[in-house]
Backbone and ligand atoms as CSV (ligand in chain L), in Angstrom:
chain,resi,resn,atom,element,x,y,z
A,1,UNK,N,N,-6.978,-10.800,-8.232
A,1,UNK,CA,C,-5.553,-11.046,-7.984
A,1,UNK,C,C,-4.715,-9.908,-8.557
A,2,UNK,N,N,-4.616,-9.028,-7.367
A,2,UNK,CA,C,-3.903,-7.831,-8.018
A,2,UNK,C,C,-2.354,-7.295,-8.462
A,3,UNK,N,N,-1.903,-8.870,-8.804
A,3,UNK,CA,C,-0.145,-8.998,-9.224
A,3,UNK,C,C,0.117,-7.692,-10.254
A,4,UNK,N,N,1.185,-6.924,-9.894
A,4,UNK,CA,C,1.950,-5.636,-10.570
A,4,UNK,C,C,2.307,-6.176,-12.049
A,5,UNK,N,N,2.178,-5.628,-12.765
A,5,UNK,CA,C,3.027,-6.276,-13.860
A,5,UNK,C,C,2.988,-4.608,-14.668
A,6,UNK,N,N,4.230,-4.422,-15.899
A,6,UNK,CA,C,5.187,-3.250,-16.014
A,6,UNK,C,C,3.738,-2.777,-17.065
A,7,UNK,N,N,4.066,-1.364,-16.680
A,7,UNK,CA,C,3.153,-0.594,-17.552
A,7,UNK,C,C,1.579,-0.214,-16.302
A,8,UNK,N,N,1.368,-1.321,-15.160
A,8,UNK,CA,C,0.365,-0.745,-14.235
A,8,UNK,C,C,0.986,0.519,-13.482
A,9,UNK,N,N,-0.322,0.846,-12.823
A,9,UNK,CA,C,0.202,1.982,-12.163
A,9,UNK,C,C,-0.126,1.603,-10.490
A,10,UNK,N,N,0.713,2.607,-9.964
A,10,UNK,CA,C,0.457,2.330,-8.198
A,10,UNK,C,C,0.054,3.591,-8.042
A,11,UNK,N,N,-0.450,3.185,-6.674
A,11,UNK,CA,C,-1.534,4.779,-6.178
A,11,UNK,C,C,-0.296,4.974,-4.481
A,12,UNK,N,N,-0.387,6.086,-4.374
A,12,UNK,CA,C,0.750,6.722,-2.924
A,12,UNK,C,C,-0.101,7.721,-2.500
A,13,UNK,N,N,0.023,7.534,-1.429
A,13,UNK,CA,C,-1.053,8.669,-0.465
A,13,UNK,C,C,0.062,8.508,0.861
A,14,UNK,N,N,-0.336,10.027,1.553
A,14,UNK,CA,C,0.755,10.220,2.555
A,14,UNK,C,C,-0.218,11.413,3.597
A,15,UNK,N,N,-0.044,11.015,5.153
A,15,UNK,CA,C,0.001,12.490,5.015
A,15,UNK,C,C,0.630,13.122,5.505
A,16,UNK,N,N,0.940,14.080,6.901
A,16,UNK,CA,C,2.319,14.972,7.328
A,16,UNK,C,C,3.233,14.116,7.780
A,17,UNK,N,N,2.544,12.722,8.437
A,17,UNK,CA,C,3.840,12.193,9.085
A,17,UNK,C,C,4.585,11.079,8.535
A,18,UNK,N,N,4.102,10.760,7.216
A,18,UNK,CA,C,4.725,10.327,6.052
A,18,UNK,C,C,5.178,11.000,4.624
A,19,UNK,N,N,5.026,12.278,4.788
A,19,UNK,CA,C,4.840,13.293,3.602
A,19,UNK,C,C,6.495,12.795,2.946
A,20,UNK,N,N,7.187,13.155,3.734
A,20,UNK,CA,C,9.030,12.790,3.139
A,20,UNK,C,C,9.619,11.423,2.551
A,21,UNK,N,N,8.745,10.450,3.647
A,21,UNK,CA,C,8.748,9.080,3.108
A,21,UNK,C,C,8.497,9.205,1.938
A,22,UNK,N,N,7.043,9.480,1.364
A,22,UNK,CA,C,6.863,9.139,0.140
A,22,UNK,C,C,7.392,10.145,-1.150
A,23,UNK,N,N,7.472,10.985,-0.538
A,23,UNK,CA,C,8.365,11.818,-1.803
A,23,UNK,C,C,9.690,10.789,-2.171
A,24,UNK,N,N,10.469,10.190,-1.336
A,24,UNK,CA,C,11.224,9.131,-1.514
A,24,UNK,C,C,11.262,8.164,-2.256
A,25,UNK,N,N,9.816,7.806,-1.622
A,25,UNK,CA,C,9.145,6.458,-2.397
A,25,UNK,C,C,8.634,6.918,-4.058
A,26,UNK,N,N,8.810,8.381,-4.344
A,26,UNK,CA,C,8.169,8.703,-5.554
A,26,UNK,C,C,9.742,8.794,-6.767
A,27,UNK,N,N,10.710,9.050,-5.790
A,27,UNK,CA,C,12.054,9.212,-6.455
A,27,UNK,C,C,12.230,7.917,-6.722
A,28,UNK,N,N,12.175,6.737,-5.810
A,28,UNK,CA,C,12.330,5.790,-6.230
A,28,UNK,C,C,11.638,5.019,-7.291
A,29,UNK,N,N,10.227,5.017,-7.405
A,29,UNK,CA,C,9.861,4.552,-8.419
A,29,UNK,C,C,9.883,4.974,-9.933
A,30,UNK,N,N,10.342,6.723,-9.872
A,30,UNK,CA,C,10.654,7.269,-10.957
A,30,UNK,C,C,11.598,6.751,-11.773
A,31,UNK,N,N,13.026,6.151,-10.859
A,31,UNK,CA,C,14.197,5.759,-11.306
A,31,UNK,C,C,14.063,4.341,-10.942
A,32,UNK,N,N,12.986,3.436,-11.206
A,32,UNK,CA,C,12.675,2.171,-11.894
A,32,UNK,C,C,11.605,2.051,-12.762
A,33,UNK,N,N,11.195,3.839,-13.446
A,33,UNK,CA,C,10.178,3.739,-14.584
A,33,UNK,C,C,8.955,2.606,-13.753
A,34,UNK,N,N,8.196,3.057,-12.981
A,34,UNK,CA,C,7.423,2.492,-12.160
A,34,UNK,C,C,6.356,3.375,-12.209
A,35,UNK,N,N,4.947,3.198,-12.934
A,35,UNK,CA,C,4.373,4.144,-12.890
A,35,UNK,C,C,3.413,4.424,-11.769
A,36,UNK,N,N,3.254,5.660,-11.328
A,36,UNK,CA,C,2.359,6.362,-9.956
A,36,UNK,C,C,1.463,7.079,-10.088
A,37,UNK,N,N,-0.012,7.154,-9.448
A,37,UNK,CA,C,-0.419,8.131,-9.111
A,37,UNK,C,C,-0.471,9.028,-8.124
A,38,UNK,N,N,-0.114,10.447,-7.343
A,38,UNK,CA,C,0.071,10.515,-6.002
A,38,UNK,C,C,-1.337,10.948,-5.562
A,39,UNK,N,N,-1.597,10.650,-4.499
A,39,UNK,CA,C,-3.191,11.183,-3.823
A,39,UNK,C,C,-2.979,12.224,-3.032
A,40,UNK,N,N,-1.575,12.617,-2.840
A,40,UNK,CA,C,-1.474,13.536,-2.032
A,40,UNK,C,C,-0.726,13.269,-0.586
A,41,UNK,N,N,-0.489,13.558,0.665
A,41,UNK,CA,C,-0.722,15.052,0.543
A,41,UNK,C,C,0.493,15.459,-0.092
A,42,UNK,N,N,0.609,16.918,-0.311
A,42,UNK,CA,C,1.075,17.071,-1.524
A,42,UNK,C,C,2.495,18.627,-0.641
A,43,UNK,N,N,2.126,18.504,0.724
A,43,UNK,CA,C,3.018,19.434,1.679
A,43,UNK,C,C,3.474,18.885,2.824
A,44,UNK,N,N,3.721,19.250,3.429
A,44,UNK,CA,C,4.228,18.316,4.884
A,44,UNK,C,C,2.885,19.252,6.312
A,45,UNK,N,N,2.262,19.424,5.366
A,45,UNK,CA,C,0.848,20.672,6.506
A,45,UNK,C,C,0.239,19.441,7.056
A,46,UNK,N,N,-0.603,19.705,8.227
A,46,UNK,CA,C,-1.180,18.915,8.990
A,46,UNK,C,C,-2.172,18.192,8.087
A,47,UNK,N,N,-2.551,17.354,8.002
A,47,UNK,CA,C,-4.277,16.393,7.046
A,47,UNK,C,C,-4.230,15.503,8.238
A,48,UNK,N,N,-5.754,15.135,7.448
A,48,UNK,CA,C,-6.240,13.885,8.061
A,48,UNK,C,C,-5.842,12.430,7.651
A,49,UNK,N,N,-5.503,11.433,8.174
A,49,UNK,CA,C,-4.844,10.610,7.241
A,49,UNK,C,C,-6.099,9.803,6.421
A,50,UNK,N,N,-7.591,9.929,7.463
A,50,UNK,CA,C,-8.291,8.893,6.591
A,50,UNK,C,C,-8.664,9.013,5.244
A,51,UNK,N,N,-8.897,10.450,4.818
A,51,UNK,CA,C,-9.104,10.882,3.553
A,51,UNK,C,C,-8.483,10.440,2.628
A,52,UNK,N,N,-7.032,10.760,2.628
A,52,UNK,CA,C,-6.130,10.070,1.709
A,52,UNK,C,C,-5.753,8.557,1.662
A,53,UNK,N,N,-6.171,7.794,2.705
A,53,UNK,CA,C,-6.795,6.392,2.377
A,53,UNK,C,C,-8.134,6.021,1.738
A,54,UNK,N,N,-8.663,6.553,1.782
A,54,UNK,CA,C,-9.746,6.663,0.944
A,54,UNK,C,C,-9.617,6.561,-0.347
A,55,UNK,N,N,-9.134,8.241,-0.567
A,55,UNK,CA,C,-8.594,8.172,-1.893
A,55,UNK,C,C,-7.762,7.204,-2.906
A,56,UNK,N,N,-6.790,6.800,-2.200
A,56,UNK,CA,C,-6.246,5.611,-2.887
A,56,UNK,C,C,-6.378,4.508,-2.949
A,57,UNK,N,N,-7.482,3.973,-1.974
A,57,UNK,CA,C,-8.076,3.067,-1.434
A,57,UNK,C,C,-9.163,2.565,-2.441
A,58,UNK,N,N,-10.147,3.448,-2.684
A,58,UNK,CA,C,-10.803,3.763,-3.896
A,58,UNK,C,C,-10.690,3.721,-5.012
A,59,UNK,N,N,-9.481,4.121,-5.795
A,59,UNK,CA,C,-8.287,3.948,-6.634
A,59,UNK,C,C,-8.035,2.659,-7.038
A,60,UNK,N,N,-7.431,1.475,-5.894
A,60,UNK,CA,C,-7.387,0.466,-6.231
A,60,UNK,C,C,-8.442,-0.095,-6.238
A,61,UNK,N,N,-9.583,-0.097,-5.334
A,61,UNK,CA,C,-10.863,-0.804,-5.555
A,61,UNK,C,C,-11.655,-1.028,-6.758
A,62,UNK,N,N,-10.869,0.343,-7.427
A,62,UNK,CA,C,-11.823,0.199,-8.772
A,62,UNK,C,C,-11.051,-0.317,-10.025
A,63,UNK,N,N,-9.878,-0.437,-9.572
A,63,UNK,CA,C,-8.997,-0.880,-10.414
A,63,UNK,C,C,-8.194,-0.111,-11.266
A,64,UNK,N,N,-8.242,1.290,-10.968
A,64,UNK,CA,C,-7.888,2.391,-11.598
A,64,UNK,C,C,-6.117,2.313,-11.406
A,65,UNK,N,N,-5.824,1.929,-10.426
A,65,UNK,CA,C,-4.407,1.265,-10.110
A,65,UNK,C,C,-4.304,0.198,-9.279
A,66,UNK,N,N,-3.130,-0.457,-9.798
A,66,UNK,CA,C,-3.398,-2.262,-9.396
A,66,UNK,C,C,-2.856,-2.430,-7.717
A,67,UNK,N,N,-1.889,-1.652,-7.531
A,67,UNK,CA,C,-1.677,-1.500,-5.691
A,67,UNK,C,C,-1.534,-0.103,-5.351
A,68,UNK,N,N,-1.698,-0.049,-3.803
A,68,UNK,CA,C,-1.272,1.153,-3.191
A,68,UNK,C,C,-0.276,0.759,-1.956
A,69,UNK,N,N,0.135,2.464,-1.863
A,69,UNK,CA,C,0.783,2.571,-0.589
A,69,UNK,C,C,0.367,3.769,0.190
A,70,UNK,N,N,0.382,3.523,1.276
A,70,UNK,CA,C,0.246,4.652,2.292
A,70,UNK,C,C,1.055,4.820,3.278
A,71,UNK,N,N,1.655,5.788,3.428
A,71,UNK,CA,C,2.484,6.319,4.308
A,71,UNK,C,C,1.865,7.595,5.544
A,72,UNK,N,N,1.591,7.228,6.999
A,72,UNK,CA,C,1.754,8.132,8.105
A,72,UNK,C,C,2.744,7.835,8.508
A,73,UNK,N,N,2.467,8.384,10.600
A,73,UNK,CA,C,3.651,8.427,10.906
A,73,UNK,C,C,4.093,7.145,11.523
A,74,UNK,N,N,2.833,6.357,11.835
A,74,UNK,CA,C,3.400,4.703,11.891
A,74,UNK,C,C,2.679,3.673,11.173
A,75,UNK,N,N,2.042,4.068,10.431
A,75,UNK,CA,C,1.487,2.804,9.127
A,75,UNK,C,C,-0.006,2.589,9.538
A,76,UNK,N,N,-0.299,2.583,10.827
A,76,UNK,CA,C,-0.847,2.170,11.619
A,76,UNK,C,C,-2.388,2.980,11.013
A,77,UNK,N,N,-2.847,4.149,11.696
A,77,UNK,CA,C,-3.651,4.635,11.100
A,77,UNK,C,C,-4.540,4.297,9.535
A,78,UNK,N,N,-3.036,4.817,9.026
A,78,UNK,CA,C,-3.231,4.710,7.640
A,78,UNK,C,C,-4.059,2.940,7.050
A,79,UNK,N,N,-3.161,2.045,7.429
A,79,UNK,CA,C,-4.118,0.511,7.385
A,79,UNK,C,C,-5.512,0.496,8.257
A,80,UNK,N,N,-5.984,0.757,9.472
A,80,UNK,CA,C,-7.031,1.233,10.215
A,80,UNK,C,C,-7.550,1.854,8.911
A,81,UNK,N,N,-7.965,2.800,8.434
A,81,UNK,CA,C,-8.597,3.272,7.778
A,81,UNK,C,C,-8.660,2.999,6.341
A,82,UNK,N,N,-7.727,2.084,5.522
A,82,UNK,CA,C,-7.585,1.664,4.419
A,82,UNK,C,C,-8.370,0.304,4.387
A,83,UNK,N,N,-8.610,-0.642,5.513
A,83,UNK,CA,C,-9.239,-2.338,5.862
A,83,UNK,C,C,-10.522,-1.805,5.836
A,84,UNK,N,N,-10.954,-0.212,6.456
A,84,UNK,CA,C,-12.741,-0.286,6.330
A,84,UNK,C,C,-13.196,-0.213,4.737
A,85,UNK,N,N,-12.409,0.225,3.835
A,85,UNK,CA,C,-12.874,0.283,2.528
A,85,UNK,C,C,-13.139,-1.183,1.769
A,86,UNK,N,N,-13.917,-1.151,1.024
A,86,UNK,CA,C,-14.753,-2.563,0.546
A,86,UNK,C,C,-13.219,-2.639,-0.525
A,87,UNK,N,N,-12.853,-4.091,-0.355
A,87,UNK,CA,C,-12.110,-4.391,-1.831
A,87,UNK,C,C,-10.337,-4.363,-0.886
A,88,UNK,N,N,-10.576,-3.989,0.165
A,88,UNK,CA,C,-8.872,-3.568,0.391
A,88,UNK,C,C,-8.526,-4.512,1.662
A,89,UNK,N,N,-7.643,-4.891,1.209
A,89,UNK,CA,C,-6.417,-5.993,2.402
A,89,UNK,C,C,-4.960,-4.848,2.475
A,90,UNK,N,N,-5.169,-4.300,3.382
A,90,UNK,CA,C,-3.966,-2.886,3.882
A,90,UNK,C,C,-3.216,-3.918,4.693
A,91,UNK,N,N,-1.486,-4.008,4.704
A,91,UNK,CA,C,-1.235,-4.692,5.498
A,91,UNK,C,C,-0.163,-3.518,6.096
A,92,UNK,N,N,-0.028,-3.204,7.497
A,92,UNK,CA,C,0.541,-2.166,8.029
A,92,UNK,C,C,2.360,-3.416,8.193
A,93,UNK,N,N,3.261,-2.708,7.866
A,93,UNK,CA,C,4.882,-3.644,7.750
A,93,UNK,C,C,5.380,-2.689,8.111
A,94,UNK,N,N,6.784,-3.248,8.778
A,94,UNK,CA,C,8.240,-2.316,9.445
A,94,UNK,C,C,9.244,-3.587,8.779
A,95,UNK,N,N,8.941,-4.485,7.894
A,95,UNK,CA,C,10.142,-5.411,7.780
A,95,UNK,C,C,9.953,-5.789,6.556
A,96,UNK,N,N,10.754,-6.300,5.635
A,96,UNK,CA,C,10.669,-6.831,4.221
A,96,UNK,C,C,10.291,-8.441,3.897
A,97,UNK,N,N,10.554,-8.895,5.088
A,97,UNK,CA,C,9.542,-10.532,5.172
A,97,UNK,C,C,8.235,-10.422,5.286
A,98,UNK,N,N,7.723,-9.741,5.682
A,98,UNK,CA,C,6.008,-9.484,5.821
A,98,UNK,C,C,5.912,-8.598,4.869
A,99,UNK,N,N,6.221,-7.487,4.357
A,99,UNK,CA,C,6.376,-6.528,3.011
A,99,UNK,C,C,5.823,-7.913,1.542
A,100,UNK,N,N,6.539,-8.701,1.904
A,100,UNK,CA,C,6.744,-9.550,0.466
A,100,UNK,C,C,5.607,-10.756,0.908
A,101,UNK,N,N,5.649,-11.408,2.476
A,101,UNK,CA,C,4.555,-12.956,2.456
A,101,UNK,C,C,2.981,-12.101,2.724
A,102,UNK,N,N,3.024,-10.661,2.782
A,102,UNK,CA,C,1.845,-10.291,3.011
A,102,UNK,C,C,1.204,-10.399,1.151
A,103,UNK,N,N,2.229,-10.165,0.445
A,103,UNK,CA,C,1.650,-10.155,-1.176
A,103,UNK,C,C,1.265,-11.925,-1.264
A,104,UNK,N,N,2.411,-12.820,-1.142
A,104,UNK,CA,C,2.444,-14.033,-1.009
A,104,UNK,C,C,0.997,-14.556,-0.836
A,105,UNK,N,N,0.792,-14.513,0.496
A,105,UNK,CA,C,0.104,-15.510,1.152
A,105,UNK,C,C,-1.644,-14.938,1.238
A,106,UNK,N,N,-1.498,-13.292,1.483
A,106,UNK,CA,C,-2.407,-12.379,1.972
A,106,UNK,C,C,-3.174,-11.816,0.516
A,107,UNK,N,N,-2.666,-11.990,-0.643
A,107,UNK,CA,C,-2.484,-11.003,-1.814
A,107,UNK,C,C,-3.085,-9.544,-1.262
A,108,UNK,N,N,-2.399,-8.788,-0.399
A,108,UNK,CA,C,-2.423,-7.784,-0.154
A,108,UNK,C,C,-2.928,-6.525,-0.462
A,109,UNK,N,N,-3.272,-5.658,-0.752
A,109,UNK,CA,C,-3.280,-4.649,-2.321
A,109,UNK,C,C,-3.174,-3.223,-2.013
A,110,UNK,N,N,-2.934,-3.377,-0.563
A,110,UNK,CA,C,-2.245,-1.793,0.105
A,110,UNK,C,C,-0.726,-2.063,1.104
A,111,UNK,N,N,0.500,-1.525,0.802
A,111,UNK,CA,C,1.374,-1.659,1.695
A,111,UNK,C,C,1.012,-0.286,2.370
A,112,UNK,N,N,1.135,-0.275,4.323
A,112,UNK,CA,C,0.931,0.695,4.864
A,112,UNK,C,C,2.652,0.813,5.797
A,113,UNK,N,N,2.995,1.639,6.024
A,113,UNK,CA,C,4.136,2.682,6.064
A,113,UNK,C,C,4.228,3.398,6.907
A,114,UNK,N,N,5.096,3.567,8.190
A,114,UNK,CA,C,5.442,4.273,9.022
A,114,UNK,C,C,6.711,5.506,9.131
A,115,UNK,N,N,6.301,6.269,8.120
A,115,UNK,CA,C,7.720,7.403,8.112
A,115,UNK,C,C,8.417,7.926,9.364
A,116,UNK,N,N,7.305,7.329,10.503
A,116,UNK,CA,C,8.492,7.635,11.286
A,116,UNK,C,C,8.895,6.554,12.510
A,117,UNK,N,N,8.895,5.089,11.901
A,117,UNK,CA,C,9.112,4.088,12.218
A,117,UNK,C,C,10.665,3.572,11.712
A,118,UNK,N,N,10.476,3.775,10.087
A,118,UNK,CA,C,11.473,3.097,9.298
A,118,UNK,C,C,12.531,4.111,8.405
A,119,UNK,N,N,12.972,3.771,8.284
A,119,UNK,CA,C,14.308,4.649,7.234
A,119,UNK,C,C,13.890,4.550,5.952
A,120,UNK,N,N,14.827,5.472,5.102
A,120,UNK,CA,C,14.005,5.144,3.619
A,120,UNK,C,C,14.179,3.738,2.955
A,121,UNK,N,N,16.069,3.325,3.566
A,121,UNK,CA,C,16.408,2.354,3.214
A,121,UNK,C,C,15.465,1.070,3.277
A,122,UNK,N,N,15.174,0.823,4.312
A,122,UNK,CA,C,14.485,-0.601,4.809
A,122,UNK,C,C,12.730,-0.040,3.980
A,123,UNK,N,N,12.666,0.994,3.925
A,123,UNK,CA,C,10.590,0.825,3.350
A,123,UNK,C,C,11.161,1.011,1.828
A,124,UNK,N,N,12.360,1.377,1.275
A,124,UNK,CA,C,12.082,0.952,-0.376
A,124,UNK,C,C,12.293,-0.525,-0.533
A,125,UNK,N,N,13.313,-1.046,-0.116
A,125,UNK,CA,C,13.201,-2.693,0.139
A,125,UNK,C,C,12.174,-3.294,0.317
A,126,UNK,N,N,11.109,-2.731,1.238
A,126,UNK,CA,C,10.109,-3.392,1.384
A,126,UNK,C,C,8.585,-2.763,-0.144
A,127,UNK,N,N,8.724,-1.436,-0.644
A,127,UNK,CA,C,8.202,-0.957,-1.573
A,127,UNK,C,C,8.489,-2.051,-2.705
A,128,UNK,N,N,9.931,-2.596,-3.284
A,128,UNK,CA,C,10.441,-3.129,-4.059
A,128,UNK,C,C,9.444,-4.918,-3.767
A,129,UNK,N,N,9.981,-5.299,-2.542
A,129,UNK,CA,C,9.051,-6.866,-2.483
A,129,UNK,C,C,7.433,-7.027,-2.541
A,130,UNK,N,N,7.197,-5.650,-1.931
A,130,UNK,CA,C,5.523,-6.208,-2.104
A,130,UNK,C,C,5.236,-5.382,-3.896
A,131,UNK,N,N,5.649,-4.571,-4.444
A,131,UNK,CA,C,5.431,-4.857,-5.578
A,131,UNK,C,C,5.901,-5.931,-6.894
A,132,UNK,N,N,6.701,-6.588,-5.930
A,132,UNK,CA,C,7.619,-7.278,-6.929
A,132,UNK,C,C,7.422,-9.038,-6.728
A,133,UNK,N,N,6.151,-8.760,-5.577
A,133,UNK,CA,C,5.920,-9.915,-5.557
A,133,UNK,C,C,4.743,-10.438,-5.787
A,134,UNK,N,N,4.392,-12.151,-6.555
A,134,UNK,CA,C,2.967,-11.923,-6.692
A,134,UNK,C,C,1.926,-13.182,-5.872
A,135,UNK,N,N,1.342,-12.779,-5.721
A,135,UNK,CA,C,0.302,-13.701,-5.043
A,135,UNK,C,C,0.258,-15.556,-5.246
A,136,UNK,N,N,0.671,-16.002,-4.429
A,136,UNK,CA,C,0.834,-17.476,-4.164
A,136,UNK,C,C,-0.519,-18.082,-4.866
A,137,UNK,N,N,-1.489,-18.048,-4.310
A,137,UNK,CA,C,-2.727,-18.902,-4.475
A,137,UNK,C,C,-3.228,-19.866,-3.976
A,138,UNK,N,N,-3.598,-20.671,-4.422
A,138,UNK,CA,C,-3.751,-22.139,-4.051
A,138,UNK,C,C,-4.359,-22.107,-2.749
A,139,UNK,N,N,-4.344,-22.495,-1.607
A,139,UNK,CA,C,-5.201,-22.689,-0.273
A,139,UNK,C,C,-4.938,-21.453,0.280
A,140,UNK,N,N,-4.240,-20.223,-0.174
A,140,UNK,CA,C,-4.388,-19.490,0.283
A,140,UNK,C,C,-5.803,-18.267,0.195
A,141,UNK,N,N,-6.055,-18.625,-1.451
A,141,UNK,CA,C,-7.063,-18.304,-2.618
A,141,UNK,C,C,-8.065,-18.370,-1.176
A,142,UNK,N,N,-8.074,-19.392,-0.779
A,142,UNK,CA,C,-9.388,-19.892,-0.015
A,142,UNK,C,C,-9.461,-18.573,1.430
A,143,UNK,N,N,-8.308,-18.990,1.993
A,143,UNK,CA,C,-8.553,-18.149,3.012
A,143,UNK,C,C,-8.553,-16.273,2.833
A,144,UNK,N,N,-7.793,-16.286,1.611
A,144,UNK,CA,C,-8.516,-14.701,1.643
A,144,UNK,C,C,-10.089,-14.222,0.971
A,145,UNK,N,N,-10.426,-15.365,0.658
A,145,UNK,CA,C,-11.778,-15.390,-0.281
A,145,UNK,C,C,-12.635,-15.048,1.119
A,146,UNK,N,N,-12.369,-16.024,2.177
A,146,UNK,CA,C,-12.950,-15.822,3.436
A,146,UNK,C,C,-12.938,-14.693,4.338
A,147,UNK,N,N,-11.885,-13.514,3.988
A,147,UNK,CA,C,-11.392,-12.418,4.291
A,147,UNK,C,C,-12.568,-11.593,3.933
A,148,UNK,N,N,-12.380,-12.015,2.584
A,148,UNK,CA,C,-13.800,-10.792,1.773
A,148,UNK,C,C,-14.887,-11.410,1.894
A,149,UNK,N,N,-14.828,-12.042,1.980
A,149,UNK,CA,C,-16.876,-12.441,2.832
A,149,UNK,C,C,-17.161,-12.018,4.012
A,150,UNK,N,N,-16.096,-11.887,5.238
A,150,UNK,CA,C,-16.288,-11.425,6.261
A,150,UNK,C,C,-16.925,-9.582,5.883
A,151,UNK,N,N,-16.411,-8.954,5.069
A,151,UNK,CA,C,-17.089,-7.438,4.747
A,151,UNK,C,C,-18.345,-7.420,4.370
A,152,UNK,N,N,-18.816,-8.481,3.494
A,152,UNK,CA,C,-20.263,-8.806,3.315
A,152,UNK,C,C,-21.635,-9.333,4.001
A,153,UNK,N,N,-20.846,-9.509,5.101
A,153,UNK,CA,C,-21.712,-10.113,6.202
A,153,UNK,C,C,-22.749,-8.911,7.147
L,1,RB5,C1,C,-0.200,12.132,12.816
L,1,RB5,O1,O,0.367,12.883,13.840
L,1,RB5,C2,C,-0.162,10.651,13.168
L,1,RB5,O2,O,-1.110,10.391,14.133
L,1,RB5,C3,C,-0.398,9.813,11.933
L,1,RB5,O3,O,0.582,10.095,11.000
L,1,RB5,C4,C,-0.375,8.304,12.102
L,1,RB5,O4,O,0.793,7.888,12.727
L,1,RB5,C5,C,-1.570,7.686,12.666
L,1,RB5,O5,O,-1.648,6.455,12.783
């Protein structure tokens, strides 16, 4: 149950077609003392996006940081390639009601990010709920338990 609490750290991975998003997303968490690791990319140059899901993907799997985010150019990719990693529920969002019932209901542990879907406004709102929100439980416990058995199969 990977609920944020102050003093964890979050993992951010990006790559060209989220590169600006998350520099955003890095201003913002600076100026709520929110601590980060970045995975990169680290220019707005062409990458691959799966790598840097990986990387942060990995990151949280091991517990090295308690959530991530990933930012391309529609979220899309980036979750595609963050769900094949063992340990990760990537939920790809454009809205701050699914941003926040994906932590809720899903306990989530990657928000995925479309820099060139959403404005900065509406994905720090949504940065702010899924870290700020924590995992429901109860019959939900059940059905994501069933989530991660499906990878073991
Ligand atoms: C890169 O051009 C683009 O394909 C990538 O950022 C992402 O949108 C893929 O899903």
């Amino acid at each position: 149950m990977p609920n944020y609490k102050k003093g964890d750290v979050i993992a951010l991975g990006s790559d060209h077609g989220g590169f600006r998003l998350k520099q955003e997303i890095i201003k913002h968490l600076e100026e709520k003392g929110i601590e980060f690791k970045d995975f990169g990319s680290y220019t707005s140059d062409s990458v691959d996006y799966p790598e840097i899901a990986e990387k942060v993907c990995n990151s949280v799997a091991a517990g090295q940081t308690v959530l991530g985010i990933l930012v391309c150019g529609t979220g899309i990719g980036m979750s595609m390639a963050a769900n094949k990693c063992k340990g990760i529920r990537a939920a790809a969002c454009s809205e701050t009601f699914s941003a926040k019932f994906t932590r809720l209901h899903n306990d989530a542990n990657v928000l995925c990010l479309g820099g060139r879907v959403i404005g900065p406004g509406v994905a720090l709102e949504m940065v702010d709920s899924f870290i700020g929100t924590d995992f429901e439980g109860g019959r939900h416990e059940r059905r994501v338990n069933a989530i991660m058995e499906i990878e073991n199969k």
